[in-house]
C-alpha positions in Angstrom: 248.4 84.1 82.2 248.7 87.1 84.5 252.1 88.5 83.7 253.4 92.2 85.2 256.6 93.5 84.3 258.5 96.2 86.1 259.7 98.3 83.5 261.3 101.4 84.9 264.9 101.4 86.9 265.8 104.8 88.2 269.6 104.4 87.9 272.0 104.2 90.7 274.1 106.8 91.6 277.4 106.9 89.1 275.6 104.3 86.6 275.4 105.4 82.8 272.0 104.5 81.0 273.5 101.1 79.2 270.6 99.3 77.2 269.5 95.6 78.4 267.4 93.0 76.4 264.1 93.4 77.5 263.9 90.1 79.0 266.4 92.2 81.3 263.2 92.9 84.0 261.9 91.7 86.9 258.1 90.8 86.7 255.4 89.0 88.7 253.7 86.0 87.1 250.5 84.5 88.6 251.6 86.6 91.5 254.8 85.5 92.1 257.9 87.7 91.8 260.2 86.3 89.2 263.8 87.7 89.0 266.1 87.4 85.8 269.4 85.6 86.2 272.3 84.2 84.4 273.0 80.7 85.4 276.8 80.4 84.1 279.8 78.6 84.5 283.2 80.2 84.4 286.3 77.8 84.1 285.3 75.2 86.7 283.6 77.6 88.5 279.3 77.8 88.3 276.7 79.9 89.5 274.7 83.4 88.4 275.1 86.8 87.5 272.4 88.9 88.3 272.8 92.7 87.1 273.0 94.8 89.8 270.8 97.6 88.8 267.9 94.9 89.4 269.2 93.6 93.0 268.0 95.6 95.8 270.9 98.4 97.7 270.0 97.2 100.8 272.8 94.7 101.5 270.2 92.7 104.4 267.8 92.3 101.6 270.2 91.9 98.7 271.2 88.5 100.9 267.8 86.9 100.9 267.1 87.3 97.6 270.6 85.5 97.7 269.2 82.7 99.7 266.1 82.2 97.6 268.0 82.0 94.4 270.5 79.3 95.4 268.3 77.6 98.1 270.2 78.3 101.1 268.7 78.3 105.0 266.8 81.8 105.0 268.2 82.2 108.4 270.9 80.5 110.5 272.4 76.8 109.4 271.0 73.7 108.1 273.8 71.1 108.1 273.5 68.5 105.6 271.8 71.0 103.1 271.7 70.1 99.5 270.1 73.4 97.9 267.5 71.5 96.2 265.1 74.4 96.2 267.6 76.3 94.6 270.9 76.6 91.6 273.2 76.3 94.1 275.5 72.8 93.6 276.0 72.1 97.4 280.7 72.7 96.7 282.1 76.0 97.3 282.9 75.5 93.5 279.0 75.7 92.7 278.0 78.7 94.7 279.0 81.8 93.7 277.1 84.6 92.5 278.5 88.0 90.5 276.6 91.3 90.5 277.5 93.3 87.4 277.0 96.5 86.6 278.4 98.6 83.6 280.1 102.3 84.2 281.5 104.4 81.9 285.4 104.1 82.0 287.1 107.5 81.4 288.6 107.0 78.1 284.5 106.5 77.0 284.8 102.6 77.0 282.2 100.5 78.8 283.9 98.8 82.3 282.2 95.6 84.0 281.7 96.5 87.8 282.0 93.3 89.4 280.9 92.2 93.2 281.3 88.4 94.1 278.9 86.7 96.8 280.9 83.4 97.9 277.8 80.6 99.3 278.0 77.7 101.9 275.6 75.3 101.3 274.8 75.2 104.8 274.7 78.6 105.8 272.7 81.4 105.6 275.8 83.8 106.4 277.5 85.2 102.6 280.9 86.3 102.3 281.8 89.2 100.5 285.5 89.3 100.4 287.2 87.7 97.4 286.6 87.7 93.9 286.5 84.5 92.1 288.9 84.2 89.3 287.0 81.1 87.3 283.8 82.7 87.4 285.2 86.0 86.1 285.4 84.3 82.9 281.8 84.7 82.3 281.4 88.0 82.6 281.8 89.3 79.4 280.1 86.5 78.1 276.8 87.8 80.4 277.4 91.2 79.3 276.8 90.2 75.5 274.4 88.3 76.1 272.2 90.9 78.1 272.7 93.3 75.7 274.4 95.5 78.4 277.7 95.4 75.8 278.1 95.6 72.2 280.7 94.2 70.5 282.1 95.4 67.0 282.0 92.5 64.2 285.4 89.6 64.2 287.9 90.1 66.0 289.0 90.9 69.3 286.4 91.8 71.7 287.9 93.4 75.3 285.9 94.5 78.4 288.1 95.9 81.3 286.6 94.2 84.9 286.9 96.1 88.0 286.4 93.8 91.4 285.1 95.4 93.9 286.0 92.9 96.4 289.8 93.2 95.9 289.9 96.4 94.0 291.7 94.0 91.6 291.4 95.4 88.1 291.6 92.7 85.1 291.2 93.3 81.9 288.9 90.0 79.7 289.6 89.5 75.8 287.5 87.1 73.8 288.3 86.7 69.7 285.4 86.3 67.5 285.3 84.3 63.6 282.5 84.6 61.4 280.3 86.0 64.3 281.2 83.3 67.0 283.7 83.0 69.9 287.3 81.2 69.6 286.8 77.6 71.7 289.2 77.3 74.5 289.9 73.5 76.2 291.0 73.6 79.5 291.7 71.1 82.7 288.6 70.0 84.6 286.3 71.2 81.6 285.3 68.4 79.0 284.8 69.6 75.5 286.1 72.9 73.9 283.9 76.4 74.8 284.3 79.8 74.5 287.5 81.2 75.5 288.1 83.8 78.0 291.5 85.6 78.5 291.6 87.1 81.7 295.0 89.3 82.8 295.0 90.6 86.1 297.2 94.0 86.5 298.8 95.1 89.7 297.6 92.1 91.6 299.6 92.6 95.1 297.8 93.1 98.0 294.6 92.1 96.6 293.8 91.8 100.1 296.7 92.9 102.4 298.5 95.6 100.7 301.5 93.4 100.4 303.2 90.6 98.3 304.1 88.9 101.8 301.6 90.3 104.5 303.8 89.1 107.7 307.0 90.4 106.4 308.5 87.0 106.1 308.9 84.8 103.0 308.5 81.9 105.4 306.8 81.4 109.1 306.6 78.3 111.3 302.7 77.8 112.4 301.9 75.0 114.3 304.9 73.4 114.2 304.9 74.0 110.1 306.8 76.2 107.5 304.2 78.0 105.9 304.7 81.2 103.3 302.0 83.9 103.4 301.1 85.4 99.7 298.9 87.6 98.8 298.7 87.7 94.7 294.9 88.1 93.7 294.1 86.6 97.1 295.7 85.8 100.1 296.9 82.5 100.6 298.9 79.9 102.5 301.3 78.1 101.5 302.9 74.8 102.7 304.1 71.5 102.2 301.7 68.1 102.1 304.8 66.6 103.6 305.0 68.5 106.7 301.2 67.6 107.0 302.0 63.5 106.9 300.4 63.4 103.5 301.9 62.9 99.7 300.8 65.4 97.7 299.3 63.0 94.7 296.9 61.6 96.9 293.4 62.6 95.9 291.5 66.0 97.1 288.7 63.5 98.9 290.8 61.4 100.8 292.4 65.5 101.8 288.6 66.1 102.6 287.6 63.3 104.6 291.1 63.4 107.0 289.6 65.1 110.0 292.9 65.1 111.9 294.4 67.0 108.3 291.6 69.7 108.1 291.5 70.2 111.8 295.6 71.1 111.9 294.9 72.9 108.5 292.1 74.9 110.3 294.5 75.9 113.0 297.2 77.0 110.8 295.2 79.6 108.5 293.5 80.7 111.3 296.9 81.7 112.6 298.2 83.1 109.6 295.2 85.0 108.8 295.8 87.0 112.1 299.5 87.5 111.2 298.3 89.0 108.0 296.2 91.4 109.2 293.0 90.0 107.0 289.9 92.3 107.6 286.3 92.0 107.1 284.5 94.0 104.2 284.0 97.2 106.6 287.6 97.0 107.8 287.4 95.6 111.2 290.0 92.8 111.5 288.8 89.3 111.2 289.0 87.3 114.5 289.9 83.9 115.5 286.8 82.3 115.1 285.5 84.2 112.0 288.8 83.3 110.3 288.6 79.5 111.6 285.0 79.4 109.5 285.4 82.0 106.9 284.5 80.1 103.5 286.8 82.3 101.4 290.0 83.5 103.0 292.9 82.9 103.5 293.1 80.1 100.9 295.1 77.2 101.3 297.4 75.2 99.1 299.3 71.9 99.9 302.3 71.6 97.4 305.0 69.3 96.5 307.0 68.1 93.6 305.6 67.4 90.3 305.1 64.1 88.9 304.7 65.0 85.2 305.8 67.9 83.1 304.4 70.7 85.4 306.5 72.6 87.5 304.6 72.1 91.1 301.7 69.8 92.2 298.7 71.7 94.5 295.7 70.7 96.4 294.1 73.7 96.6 291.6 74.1 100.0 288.9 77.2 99.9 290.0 77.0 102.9 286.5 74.7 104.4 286.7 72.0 101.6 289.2 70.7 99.1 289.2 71.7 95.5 288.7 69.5 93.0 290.7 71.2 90.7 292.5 74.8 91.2 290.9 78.3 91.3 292.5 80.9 89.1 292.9 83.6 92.0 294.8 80.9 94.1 297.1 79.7 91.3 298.1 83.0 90.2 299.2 83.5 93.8 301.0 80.1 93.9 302.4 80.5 90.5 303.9 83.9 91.7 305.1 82.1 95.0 307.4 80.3 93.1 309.3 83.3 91.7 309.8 84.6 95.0 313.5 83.3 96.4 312.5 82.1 100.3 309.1 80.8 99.8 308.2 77.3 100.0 306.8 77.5 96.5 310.2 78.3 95.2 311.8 75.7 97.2 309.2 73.2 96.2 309.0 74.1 92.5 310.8 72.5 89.8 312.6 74.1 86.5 310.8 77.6 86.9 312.3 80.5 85.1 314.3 82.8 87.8 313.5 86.6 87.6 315.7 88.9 85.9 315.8 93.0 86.7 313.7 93.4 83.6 309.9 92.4 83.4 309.3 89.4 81.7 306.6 87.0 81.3 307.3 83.8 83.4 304.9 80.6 82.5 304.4 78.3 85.7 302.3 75.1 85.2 300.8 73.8 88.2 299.5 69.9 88.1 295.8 69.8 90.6 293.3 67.4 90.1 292.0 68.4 87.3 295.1 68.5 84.9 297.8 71.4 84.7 296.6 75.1 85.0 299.0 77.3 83.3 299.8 81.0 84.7 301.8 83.6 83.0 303.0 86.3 85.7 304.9 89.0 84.4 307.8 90.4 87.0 311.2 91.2 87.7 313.7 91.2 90.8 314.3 94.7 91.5 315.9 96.6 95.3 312.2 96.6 96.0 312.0 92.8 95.8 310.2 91.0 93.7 307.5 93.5 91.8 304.8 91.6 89.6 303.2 93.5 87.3 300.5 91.5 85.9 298.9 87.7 86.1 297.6 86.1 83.2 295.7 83.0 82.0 292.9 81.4 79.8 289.8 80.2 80.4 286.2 79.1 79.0 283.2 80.1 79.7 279.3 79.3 79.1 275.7 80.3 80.0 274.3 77.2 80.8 270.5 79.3 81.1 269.2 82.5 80.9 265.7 83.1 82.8 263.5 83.8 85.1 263.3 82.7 88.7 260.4 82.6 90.6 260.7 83.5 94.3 257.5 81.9 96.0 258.5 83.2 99.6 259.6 86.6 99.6 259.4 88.8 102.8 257.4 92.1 102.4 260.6 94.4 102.3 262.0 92.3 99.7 259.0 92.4 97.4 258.9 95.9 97.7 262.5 96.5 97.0 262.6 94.4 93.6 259.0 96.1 92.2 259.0 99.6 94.1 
């Protein structure tokens, strides 16, 4: 067998000489270009994490190798696509992929650089402008297991996570007996896995700069009350009633209303321009780019809860319905409801009200898949409402560690992954 391994990588500008597993290399096999990924799932997120070092800089070619990897159309669209040449899952929920990298923080700890690629299954187009709060779960899981991390006997094992998407910095603790991870069980997962802690510091204006980017805790779009948060990500908020539909109904039945999505598609295009939202280069988003962005604003439909909970969601990303809740999205909601004006805080039931001391807040939010819990620590203050942190738990796997082989690479590309 004819196997050629590429075994030196001049390092990056800023990037400390971390070891990798040697399995950590790209290599051509039979003459085909094989790349190493991580095919992971992160709460109810799944997809890869590739390290970065290996991807090429070139940001064009960076999105083929994209394209081969998760078997999207190499150029333009392809409706009706179903990735079958690739590990992407078709849902929004089933293509992402993370880039990591590991720096040197300045206290001498390792920090996990992280960059999100959000896929359509239809598209050839890849956004770059959110981070993904589910599939952040596995990267610390991918950093020990590529060797790029070490971790030191039982115990507590934490790996700060800077997003350079949002410039959202989170910090990830796992805990460790007799040399394995602690299980975690959570909603829209079966079975318990590795647990992931995941607190998000200073997560206003992930995207906007503010807690409420239009300067109102509510807006009328279209006709509808709407709030626009920006905790983690920027979001929409508003009710499933104003929209003619109950709020327990399920996601699909959301998905397959055409009138629904159409009226949705109007109103987050309109609040994305009242917010300001921008592309990755800074340019503001327009009209159309927002009406078929894949990743922002996000949308959330809310009402009443029917059990325990203190609000029912269905969550939109904003193209398709989730089918349960991303982690970005409900640490925004769950911080909409501590804010007095919202629609979360109308629409909320039996959530702790702010006090002018921080204090940790739990808000359970009933989706699809069961009730997500969020802890958001924040006070009331002449500033407004100031939220330090956003916490939560989740689990995390590799589901396979390996080699890809990438049977149609352009010239460029080739050159790029074995120059």
């Amino acid at each position: 067998m004819n196997i050629a391994v590429k075994t030196s990588h001049p390092l990056k500008q800023g990037k400390a000489a971390f070891p990798a597993l040697p399995e950590m290399r790209v290599r051509v096999r039979n003459g085909i270009v094989e790349f190493p990924v991580h095919h992971v799932r992160g709460g109810t997120s799944t997809g890869l994490v590739i390290w970065d070092r290996l991807a090429p800089a070139d940001v064009a070619l960076k999105e083929e190798l994209l394209r081969h990897l998760m078997g999207l159309p190499l150029t333009g669209t392809r409706p009706g696509n179903k990735q079958i040449t690739g590990l992407g899952r078709i849902v929004p929920t089933g293509n992402k992929v993370f880039f990591g990298e590991i720096e040197t923080a300045a206290d001498g700890s390792p920090l996990l650089i992280s960059t999100l690629a959000q896929l359509a299954a239809d598209k050839s187009a890849i956004d770059w402008s959110v981070n993904c709060g589910n599939m952040s779960a596995a990267l610390p899981v991918w950093a020990l297991d590529t060797g790029l991390v070490q971790r030191a006997g039982d115990g507590d094992f934490e790996l700060d996570i800077r997003n350079t998407n949002t410039g959202v910095m989170a910090a990830s603790r796992m805990s460790f007996v007799n040399g394995l991870p602690e299980d975690a069980v959570i909603p829209g997962v079966d079975g318990a896995w590795p647990g992931v802690d995941l607190f998000l510091n200073d997560p206003v204006g992930a995207k906007t700069g503010r807690l409420l980017p239009t300067g109102n805790a509510v807006d009328t779009i279209e006709g509808v009350a709407v709030s626009c948060v920006d905790v983690a990500v920027p979001m929409v908020i508003a009710r499933a009633s104003d929209f003619g539909r109950d709020v327990q109904d399920r996601i699909e039945t959301f998905d397959t209303d055409k009138a629904l999505m159409e009226k949705l598609r109007h109103v987050w295009t309109q609040a994305g321009l009242r917010m300001g939202l921008k592309k990755r280069n800074g340019e503001p988003m327009t009209a159309d780019e927002l009406a078929n962005s894949e990743t922002i604003p996000k949308v959330c439909l809310i009402g009443p809860p029917k059990g325990d909970g203190n609000i029912t969601v269905r969550y939109f990303t904003p193209q398709a319905g989730h089918r349960s809740l991303a982690i970005s999205g409900g640490c925004c909601l769950a911080a909409a409801t501590l804010v007095p004006g919202t629609v979360a805080y109308d629409e909320a039931r039996n959530v702790t009200r702010l006090g002018t001391d921080f204090a940790e807040v739990k808000v359970e939010i009933e989706n699809p898949a069961g009730v997500l819990d969020a802890l958001i620590d924040a006070r009331i203050s002449t500033l407004g409402v100031e939220i330090a942190k956003a916490a939560y738990k989740r689990s995390a796997q590799i589901l396979l560690a390996g080699h890809v082989p990438l049977y149609h690479t352009s010239p460029a590309l080739r050159d790029a992954l074995l120059g």
